[in-house]
N, C-alpha and C positions, 0 to 999 in steps of 0.2 A: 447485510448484503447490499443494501441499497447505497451507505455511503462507502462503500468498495467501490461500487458503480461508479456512480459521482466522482469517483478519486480518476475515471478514464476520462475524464473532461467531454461529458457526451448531455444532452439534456435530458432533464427531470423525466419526459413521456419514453424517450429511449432508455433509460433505465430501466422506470417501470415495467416496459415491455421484454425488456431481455431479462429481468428477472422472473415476470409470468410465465415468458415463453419456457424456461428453467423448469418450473412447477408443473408448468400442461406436456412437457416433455417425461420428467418423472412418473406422474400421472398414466401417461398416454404406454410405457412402457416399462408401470412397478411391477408386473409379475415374472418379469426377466431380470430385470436389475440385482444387485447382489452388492449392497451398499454396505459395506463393513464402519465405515466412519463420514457422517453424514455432511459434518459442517465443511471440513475439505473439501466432497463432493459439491456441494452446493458452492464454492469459493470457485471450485478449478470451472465448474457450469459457467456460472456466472460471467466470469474471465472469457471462454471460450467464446461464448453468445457474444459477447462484448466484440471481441476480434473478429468475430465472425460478421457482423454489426456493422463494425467498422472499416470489413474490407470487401467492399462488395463487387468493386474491379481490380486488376492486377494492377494496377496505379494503386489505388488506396490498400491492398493486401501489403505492397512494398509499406506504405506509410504506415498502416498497423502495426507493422513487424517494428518498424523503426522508433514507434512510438513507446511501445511495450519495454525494448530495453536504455531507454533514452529518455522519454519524455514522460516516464510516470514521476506526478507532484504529488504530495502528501500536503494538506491545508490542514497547518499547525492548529490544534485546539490547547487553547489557552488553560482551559481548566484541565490540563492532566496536570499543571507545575503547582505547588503550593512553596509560596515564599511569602515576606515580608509583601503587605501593602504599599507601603509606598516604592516599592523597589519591582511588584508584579510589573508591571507593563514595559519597563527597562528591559526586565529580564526577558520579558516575552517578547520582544521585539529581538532583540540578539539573539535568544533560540531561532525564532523562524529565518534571523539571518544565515547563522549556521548549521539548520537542516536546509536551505537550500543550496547550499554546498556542497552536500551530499552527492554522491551518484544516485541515478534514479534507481538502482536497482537495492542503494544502502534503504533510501527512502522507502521503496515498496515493502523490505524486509521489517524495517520501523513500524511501518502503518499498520503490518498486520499482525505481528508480535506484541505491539504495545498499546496501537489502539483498537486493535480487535481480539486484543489478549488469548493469542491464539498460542497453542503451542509449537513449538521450533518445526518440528516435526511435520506438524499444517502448514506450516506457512513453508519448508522447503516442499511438499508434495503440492501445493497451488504453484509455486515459483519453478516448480519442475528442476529441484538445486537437490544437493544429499542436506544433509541437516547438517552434517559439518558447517560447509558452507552456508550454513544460514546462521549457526552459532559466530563465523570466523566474519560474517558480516555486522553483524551486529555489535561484537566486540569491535572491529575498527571504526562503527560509524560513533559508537560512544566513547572511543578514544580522540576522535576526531573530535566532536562537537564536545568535549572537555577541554581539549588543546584549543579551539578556536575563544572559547568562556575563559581560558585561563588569559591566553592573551590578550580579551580585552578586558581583562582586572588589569593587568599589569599594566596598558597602558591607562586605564584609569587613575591608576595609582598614583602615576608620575605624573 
């Protein structure tokens, strides 16, 4: 949860604290709650706190909102790729060029499908999307960042 957090581009004590506040909220009112699937709930919390966080006047609520389907980055971790040594850091450099290419909302669906190895399912109930659409994202974003790898082999090539 934490680097979910982090992925809102907000600092390390703000984090921490939207995620406790998360916990001391659960806490404060488990005998009412009626938590069927937990890590979702703790993702959409999390999320919520977050916007909530980060809009504390109707200027910054406009910005939240805009942020959320616009300005969410996903920071490429090098070690999900396994390839040749001497070809890793090439390759890993042209990934992060082409997941920043992505839309932010292909990214947000990436980050929490693959590097939070969530299932579709979680990640459209956090994304507030059906899961179609969280399947129909995913598939275009790894069409895309194939097409983007294919073409620069091809210009390699030549």
């Amino acid at each position: 949860m934490y680097n979910y957090a982090r992925q809102f581009q907000i600092d390390h004590d703000a984090s921490n604290d939207c995620i406790q506040d998360v916990f001391l909220e659960i806490w404060n009112s488990r005998k009412r709650l009626k938590i069927t699937s937990i890590r979702p709930y703790l993702f959409i919390s999390v999320r919520n706190k977050i916007t909530k966080y980060r809009s504390r006047s109707l200027q910054e609520q406009l910005r939240a909102e805009k942020y959320q389907q616009e300005e969410f980055e996903v920071k490429y971790n090098p070690a999900k790729i396994r390839s040749d040594a001497e070809n890793k850091k090439e390759l890993e450099k042209k990934l992060q060029s082409g997941v920043e290419k992505l839309s932010p909302r292909q990214r947000e669906v990436l980050f929490l499908i693959f590097y939070n190895n969530m299932s579709y399912a979680d990640a459209a109930k956090i994304l507030g999307i059906k899961v179609k659409t969280a399947y129909n994202q995913v598939h275009k974003s790894i069409n895309d960042l194939r097409e983007f790898l294919v073409t620069l082999l091809l210009l390699l090539l030549l």
